[in-house]
C-alpha positions in Angstrom: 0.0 0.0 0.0 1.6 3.6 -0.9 2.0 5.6 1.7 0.8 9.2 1.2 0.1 12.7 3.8 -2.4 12.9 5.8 -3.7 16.0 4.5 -4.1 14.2 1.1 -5.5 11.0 2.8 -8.1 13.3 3.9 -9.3 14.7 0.9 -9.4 11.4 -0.6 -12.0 10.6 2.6 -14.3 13.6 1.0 -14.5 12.2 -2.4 -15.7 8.8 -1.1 -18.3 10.6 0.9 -19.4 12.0 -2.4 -18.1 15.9 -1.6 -17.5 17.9 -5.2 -17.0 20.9 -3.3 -15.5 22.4 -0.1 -15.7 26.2 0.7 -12.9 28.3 2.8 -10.0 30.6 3.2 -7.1 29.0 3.0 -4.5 29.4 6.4 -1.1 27.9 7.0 -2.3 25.5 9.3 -3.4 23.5 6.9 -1.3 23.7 3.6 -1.2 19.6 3.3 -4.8 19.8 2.9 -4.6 22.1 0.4 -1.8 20.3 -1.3 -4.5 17.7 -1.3 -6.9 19.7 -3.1 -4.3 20.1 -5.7 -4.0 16.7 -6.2 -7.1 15.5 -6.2 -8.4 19.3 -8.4 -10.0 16.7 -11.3 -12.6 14.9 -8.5 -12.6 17.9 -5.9 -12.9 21.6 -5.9 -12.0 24.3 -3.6 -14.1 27.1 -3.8 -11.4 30.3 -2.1 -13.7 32.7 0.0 -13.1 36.0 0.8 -14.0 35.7 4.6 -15.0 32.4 6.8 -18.2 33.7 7.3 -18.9 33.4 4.3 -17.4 30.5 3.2 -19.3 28.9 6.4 -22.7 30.1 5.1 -21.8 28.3 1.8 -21.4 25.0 2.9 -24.4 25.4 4.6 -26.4 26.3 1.6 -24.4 23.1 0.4 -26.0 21.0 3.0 -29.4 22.0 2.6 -29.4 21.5 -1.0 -27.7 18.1 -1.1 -29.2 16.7 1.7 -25.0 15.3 2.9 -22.5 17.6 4.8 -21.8 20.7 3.6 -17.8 21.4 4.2 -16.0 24.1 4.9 -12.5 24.4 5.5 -10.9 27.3 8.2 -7.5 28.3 9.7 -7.1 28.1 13.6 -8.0 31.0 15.9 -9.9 34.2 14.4 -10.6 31.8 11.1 -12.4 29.0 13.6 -14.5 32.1 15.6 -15.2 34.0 12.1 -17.0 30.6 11.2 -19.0 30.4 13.7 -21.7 32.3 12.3 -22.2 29.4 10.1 -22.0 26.9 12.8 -24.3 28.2 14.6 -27.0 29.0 11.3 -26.2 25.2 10.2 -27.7 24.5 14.1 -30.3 25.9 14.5 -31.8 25.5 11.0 -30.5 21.5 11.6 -28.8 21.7 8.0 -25.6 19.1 8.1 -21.8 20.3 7.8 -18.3 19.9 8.2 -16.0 22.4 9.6 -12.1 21.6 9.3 -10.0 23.2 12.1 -6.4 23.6 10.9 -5.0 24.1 14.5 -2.2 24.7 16.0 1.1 21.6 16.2 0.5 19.0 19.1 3.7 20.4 20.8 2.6 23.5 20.7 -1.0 22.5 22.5 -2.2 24.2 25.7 0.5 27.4 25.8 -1.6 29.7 24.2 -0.1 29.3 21.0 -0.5 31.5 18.3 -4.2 31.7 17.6 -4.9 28.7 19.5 -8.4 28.2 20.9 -10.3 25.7 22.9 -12.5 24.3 20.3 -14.4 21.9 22.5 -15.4 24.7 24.7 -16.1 27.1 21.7 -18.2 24.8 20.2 -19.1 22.5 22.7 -22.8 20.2 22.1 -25.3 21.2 23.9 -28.7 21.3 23.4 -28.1 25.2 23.6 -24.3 24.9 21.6 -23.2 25.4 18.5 -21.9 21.4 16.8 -23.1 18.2 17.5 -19.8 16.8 17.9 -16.6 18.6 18.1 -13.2 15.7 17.7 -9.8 16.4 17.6 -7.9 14.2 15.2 -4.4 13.4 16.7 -3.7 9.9 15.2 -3.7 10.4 11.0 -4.2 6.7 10.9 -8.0 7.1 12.3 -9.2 10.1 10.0 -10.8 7.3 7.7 -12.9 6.8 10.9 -13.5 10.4 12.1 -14.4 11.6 8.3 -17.2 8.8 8.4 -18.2 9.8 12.0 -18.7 13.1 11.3 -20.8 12.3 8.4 -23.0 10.5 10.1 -23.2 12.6 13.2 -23.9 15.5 10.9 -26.8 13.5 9.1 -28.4 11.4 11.4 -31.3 12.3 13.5 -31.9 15.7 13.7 -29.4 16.7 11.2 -26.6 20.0 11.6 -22.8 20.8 12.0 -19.6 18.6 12.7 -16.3 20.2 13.9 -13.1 18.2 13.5 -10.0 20.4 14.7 -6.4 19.3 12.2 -3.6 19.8 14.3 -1.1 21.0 11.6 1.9 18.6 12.7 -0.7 15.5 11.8 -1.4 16.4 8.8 2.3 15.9 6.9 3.1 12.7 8.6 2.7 9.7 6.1 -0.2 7.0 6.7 -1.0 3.8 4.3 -4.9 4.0 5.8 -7.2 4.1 2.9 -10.8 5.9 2.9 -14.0 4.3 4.3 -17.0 4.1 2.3 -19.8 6.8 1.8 -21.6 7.1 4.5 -25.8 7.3 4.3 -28.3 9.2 7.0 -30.0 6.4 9.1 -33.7 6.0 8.2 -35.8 5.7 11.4 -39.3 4.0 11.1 -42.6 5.7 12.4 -44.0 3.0 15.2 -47.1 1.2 13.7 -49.5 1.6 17.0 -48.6 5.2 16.7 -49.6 5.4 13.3 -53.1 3.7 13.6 -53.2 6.1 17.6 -52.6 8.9 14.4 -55.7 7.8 12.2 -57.9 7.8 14.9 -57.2 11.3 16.2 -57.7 12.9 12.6 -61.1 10.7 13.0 -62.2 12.6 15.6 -60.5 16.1 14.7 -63.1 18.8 13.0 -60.2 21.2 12.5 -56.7 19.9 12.1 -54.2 21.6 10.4 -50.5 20.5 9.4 -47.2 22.2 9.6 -44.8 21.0 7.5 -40.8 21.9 7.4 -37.5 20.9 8.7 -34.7 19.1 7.1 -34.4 15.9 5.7 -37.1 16.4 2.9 -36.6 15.0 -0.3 -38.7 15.1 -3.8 -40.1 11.5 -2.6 -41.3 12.2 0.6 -42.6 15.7 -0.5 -44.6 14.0 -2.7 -45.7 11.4 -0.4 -46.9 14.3 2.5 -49.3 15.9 -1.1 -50.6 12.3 -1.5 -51.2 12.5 2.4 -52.4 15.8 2.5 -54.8 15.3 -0.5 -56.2 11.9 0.9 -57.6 13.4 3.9 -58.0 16.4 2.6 -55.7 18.6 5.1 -55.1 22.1 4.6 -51.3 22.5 5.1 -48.7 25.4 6.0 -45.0 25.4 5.6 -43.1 26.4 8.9 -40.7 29.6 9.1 -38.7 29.4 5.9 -39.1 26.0 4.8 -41.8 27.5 2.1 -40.7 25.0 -0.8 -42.1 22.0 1.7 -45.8 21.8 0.3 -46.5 23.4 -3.1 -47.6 26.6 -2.4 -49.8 26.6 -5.6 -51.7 23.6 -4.3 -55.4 24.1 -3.4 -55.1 22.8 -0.1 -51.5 25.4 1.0 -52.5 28.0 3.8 -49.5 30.0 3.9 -45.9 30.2 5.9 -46.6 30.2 9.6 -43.4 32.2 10.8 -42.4 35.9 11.0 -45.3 38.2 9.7 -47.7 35.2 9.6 -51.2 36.4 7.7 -53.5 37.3 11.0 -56.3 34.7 9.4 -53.7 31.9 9.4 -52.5 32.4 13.1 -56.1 32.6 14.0 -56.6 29.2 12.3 -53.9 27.7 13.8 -55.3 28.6 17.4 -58.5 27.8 16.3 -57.9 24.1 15.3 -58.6 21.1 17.2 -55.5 19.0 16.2 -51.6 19.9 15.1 -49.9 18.0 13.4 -46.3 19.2 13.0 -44.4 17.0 10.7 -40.7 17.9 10.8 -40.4 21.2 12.3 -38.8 21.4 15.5 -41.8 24.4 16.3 -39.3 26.8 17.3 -39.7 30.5 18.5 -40.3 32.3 15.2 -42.7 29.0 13.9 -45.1 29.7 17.0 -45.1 33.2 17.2 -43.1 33.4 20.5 -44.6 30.0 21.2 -48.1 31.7 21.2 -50.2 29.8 18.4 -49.1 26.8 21.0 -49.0 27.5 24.4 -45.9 25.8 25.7 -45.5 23.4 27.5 -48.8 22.0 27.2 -51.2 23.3 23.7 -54.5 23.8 24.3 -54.9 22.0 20.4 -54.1 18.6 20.7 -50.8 18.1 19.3 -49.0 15.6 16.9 -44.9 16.2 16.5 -42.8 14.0 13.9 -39.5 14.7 14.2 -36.1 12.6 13.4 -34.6 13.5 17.0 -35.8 11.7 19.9 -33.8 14.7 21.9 -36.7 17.3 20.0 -40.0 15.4 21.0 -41.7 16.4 24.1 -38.6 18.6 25.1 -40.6 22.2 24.6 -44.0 21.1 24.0 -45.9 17.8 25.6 -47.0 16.5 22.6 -50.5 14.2 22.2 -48.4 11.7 20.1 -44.6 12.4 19.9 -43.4 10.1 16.9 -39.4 9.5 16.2 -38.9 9.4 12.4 -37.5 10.9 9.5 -39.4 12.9 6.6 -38.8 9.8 4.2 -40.4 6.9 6.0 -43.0 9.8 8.2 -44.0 10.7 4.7 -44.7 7.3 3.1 -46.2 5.7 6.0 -48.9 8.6 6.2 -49.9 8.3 2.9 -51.2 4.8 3.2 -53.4 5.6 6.1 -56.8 5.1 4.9 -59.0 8.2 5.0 -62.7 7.9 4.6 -64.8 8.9 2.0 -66.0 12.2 3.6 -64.5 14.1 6.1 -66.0 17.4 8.6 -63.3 19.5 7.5 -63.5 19.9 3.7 -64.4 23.6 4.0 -62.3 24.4 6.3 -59.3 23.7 4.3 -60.5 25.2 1.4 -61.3 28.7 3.4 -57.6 28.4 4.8 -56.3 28.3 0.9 -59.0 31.0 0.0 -57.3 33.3 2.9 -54.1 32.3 1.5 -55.1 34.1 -1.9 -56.4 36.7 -0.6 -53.6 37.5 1.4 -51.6 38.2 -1.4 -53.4 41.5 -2.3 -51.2 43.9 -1.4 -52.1 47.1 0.7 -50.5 50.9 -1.1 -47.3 52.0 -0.3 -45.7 55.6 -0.8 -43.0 56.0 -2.9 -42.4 55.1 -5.9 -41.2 51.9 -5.6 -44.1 49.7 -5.4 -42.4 45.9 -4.3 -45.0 43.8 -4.7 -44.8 44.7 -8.0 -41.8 43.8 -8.2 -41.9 40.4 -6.8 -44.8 39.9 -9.6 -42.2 40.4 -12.3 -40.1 38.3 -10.4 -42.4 35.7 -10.7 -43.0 36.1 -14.1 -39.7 36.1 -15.2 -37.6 33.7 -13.3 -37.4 30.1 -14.2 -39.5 28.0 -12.2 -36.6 25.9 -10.8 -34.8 29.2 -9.2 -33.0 29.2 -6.0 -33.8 32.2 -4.0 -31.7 33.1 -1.2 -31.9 36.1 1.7 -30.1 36.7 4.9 -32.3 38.6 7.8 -34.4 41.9 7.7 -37.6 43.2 6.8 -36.5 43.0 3.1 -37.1 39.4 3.1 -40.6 39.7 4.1 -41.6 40.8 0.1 -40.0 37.6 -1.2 -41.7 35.3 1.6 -45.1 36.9 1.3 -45.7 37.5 -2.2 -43.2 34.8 -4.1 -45.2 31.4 -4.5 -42.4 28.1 -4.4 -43.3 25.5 -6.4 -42.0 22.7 -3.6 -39.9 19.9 -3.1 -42.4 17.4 -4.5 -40.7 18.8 -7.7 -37.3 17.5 -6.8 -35.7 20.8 -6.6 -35.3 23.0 -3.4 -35.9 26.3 -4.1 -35.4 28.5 -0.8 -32.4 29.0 1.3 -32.7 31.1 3.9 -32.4 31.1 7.9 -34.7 30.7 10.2 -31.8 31.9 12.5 -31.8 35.3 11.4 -28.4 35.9 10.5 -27.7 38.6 8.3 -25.5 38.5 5.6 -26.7 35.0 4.9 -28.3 35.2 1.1 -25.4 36.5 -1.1 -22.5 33.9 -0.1 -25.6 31.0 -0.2 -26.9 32.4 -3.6 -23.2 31.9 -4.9 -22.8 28.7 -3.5 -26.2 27.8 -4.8 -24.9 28.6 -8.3 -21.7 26.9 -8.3 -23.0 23.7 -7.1 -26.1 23.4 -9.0 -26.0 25.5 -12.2 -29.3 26.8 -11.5 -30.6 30.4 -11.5 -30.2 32.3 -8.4 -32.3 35.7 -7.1 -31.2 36.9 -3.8 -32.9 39.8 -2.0 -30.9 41.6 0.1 -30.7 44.8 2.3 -28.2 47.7 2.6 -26.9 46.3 5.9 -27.8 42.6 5.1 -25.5 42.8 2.0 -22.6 44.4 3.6 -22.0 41.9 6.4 -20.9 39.0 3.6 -21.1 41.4 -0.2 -17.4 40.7 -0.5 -18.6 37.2 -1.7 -19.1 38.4 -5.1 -15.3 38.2 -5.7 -15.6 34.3 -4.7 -18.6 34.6 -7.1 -16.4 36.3 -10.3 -13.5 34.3 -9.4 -15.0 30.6 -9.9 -17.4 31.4 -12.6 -20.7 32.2 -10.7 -23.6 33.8 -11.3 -26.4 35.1 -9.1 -29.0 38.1 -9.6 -28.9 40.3 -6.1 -31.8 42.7 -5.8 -30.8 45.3 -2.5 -33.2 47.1 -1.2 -31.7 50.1 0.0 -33.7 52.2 2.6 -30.6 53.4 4.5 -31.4 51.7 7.9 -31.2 48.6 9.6 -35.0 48.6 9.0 -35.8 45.8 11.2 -34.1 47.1 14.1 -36.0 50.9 13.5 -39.2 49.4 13.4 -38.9 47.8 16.6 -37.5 51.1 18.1 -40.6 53.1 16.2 -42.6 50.6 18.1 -40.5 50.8 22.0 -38.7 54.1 21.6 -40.8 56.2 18.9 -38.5 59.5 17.3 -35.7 58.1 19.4 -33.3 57.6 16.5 -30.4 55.4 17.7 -27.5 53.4 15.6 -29.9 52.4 13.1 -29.2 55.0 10.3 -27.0 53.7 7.4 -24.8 55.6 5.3 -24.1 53.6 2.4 -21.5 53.4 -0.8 -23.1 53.1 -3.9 -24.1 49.5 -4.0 -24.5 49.3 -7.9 -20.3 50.8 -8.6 -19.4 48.5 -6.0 -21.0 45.3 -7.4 -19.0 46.6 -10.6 -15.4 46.8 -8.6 -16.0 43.0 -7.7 -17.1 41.8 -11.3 -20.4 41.9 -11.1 -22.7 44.2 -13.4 -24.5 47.2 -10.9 -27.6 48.8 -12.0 -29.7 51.2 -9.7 -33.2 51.8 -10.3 -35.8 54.4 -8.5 -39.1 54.0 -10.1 -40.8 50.5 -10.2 -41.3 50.2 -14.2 -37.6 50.5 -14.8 -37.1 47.1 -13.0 -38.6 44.6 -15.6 -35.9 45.8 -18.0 -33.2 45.6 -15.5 -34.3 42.1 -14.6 -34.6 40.7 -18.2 -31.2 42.3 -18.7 -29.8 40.3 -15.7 -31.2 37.0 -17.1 -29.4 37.9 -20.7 -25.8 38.3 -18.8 -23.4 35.9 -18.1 -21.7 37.8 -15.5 -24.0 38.1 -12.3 -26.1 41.4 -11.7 -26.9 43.8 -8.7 -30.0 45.7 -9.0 -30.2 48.4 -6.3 -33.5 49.5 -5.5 -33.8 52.9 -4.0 -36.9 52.0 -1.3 -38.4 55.1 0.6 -37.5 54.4 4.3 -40.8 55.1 5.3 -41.7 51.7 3.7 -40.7 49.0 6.4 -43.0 46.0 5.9 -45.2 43.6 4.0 -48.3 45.1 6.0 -47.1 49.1 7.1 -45.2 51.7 6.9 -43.0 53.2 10.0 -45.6 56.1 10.6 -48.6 53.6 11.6 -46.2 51.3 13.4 -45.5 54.9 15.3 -49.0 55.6 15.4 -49.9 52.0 16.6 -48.0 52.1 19.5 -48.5 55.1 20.5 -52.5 54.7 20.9 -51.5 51.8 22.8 -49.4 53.6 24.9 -52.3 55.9 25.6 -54.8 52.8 26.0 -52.6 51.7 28.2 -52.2 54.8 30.5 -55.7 55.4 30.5 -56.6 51.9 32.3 
């Protein structure tokens, strides 16, 4: 057997697991990986970022589209902490990845080295942490093994990120270990007396309502949860940004139930008899602040599916907690047998009617009218797009107004976190791009796209190609109309003064258009579509325009007639 580096041996590890790809900035700590890279560069690529948070946020893009690890590759020190960001998007939103740790030589450990960091207690699991599993790798002779561990950590039950720390001496010493095989996500079964326990409380349900999301979806159990759905007749929301779960064309969709959730559909939600959640973990921004179901206990009757036995019954007492994944949750509900008729029937079909209606747009000042805009979005973009965002009020116009078409078409179409990290949509839109071919619109805001807007020289660099459209209002909008709402005309660090977005789009590569009237946008769009190169649309948005549903002076208003409600009782 020829004997070989370690840091090559590890690259050889990713390319059995199936990796194409790994996103980073390279560091000295780790040069034998790289060498590795170079080696391998006609089965493997390394995509150079411009900043770790960035290259972070790609591999977690990568994860959520592939359904298997995204990996990301960082220096020790300030390269680890920069990443973190992305570690701690990939856990919350239970996407899987890999983050490599170049770190600091084994004789060197515990002096407070240059750069060196406790990873273990930087990361650390926890059920509040950042990584499932953070491993050293000391021995280069067991990387076969901690490659495939971390694969299957990162996959299995409820799925998210991996750290394995390098240290940099390892990595040039010579091994004769060979890769293990690919590694696939364990599929766990849903119990059979808790299916037919199922069937019998949608039996005696007169309003039951689904919530669909999480990870772990595929095209084949999207389709099976329609068949499911349309058997029984269910009307069915997505939960907070996993809107390409259920078709949101179908007759039977009632919307996203997250952040700026249509009034009708939280009503609904309270209103029905019987929840069943299938996937989501029914975090904070899913519940409304865990109001739509009162924690611990919901006063609907409740019914969680969720791949981690450590998610069930740990903030809500669920009715019937069921462990399973999406595949065999999906295709074991659709063989229950529904009957002929069922109570409901109208219900579901008001909750899609509110949907539609819903989508009527109130009048904004200015003159730029975004829902507009999303309409020639919609018109124009192919229907297997990928659209990205990071976190801010901008997104709200994509999540309200842009229908997805759904995973039961095979293609994911949304990436975005139900974190809220900012800065998350351009480096995911690039990595979106690279990976997939596919078309890419990203909205962004001012101070969204100037956390990770360097990106776009990762994007001109490797060949990628995305359509940004920045909204720029000159604020951290979000973070005004909160303090409109608590600290009205008290104007405090959220004012922006900005460069101009569309000459610095053009400095990195990209073509940088700025428009301030809504009918010059078609044109710039179609343009867009026509270039090779990737475009930045900047959309001058009058500041006084801050939501889906109002404008800063009646969130003022609002809370001021509260505040004199209030004093008045």
């Amino acid at each position: 057997m020829t004997k070989q580096i370690a840091g090559h041996l590890l690259v050889e590890c990713l390319i059995e697991q199936g990796v194409t790809h790994a996103f980073g900035v390279p560091g000295e700590s780790y040069l034998a990986v790289l060498d590795g890279f170079h080696a391998y560069h006609d089965r493997i690529r390394f995509v150079t970022n411009r900043q770790e948070g960035g290259a972070a946020f790609m591999a977690d893009a990568q994860g959520r589209l592939t359904g298997r690890p995204g990996v990301c590759f960082v220096t020790r020190g300030p390269g680890a902490t920069n990443a973190s960001i992305g570690i701690h998007t990939a856990f919350q939103d239970s996407a899987p990845m890999v983050l490599f740790v170049g770190d600091v030589g084994s004789d060197f450990r515990d002096r407070e080295a240059f750069q060196e960091v406790d990873y273990n207690s930087f990361f650390g699991p926890s059920t509040r942490g950042m990584a499932k599993r953070v491993e050293r790798i000391d021995d280069p002779a067991r990387i076969p093994e901690y490659v495939a561990r971390a694969f299957a950590t990162a996959m299995n039950g409820r799925p998210g990120p991996v750290v394995l720390v390098l240290p940099e001496d390892m990595l040039v010493r010579e091994v004769e270990t060979r890769p293990l095989a690919r590694v696939e996500p364990a599929q766990a079964w849903s119990d059979p007396g808790a299916l037919r326990q199922l069937r019998e409380m949608l039996l005696e349900a007169k309003r039951p309502f689904v919530i669909a999301g999480g990870s772990g979806w595929t095209q084949q159990s999207a389709q099976a949860l329609q068949r499911f759905a349309e058997n029984w007749k269910l009307p069915v929301g997505n939960a907070f940004r996993f809107q390409d779960t259920f078709d949101n064309h179908h007759p039977q969709y009632a919307g996203d139930v997250g952040i700026g959730i249509n009034p009708k559909l939280a009503q609904r939600v309270r209103d029905s008899d019987l929840i069943l959640a299938i996937g989501p973990r029914l975090g904070e921004m899913t519940t409304s602040g865990y109001t739509l179901l009162q924690a611990p206990k919901p006063t609907q009757k409740l019914v969680h599916i969720h791949a981690s036995a450590e998610e069930l019954n740990r903030v809500y007492q669920a009715d019937l907690a069921m462990l399973s994944t999406m595949n065999a949750a999906a295709r074991s509900l659709e063989v229950l047998t529904a009957p002929t008729s069922l109570p409901w029937e109208a219900w579901t079909a008001s909750a899609h009617a509110d949907y539609e209606a819903n989508m009527t747009p109130q009048a904004m000042p200015g003159d730029i009218d975004m829902p507009a805009i999303i309409d020639v979005v919609n018109r124009l973009m192919p229907d297997d797009t990928v659209y990205t965002n990071g976190a801010g009020n901008f997104a709200s116009w994509v999540h309200r107004f842009h229908k997805h078409h759904g995973l039961a078409r095979g293609l994911r179409t949304q990436l975005a976190p139900t974190v809220g990290s900012m800065g998350y949509g351009v480096p995911a839109g690039i990595a979106a791009n690279i990976l997939t071919g596919r078309t890419v619109f990203t909205i962004a805001g001012d101070g969204d796209f100037l956390m990770n807007g360097q990106e776009l020289a990762t994007a001109s660099q490797h060949g990628a190609k995305t359509i940004i459209v920045l909204l720029n209002n000159g604020m951290y909008g979000t973070i005004r109309m909160h303090q409109e709402r608590e600290y009205p005309h008290h104007l405090s660090g959220s004012y922006l003064q900005n460069p101009d977005f569309a000459a610095l789009a053009q400095a990195y590569g990209y073509a940088g258009v700025r428009i301030t009237r809504t009918d010059e946008f078609e044109a710039a769009l179609t343009d867009a579509l026509a270039r090779k190169q990737g475009t930045l649309i900047e959309v001058m948005l009058d500041p006084e325009v801050i939501t889906t549903r109002g404008t800063l002076s009646a969130i003022r208003d609002a809370a001021e007639q509260q505040r004199v409600k209030s004093a008045a009782s």
